[in-house]
N, C-alpha and C positions, 0 to 999 in steps of 0.2 A: 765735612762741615762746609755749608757754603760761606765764601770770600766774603762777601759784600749783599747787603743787605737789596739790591738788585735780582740778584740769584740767588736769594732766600725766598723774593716774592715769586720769581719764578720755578723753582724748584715747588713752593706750596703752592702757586697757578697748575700745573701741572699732576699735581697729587688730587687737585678739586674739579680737573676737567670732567672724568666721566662722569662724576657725580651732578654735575651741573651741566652735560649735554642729557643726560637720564631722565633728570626733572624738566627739562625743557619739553622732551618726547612726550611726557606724562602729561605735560600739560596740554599741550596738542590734542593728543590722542583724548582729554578730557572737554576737550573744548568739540570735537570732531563729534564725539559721541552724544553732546549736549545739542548737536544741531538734526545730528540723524535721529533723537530721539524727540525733539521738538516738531520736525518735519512727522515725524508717527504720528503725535499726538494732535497735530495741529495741521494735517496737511490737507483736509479740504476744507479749510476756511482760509486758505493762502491762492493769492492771487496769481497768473503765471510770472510777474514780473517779480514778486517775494520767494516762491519757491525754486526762481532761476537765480538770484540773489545768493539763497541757501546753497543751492550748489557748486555757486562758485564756490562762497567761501570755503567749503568745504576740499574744492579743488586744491585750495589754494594752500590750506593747513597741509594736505598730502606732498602738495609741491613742499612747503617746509620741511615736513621730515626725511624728505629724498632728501635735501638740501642738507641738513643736520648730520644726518646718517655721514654722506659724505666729504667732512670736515674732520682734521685730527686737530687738536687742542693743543698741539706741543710745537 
């Protein structure tokens, strides 16, 4: 039983990390998909300066979940 109400919130930080670096990936990955699938639908009506826009961002969600991936929450 934790001491102190300190080490209760961290002991339940703790118990909620992978759940909540999980849904962070999810969402990435929802967000990732929502661009590569916009770029399908919509890529020759994109200009090169929107379709280079698009891939950063997309670079950039990837650099996120390297980032995510390697982070421990404890």
């Amino acid at each position: 039983m934790p001491q102190n109400r300190n080490q209760q919130n961290t002991e339940k930080s703790r118990q909620q990390a992978p759940d909540v670096q999980s849904k962070a990936m999810l969402e990435i990955q929802t967000m990732e998909s929502s661009i590569k699938r916009y770029i399908t639908m919509h890529g020759d009506h994109l200009n090169a300066a929107e379709y280079h826009s698009l891939l950063q961002m997309i670079k950039s969600l990837e650099e996120l979940k390297t980032a995510i991936k390697g982070v421990t929450l404890d």
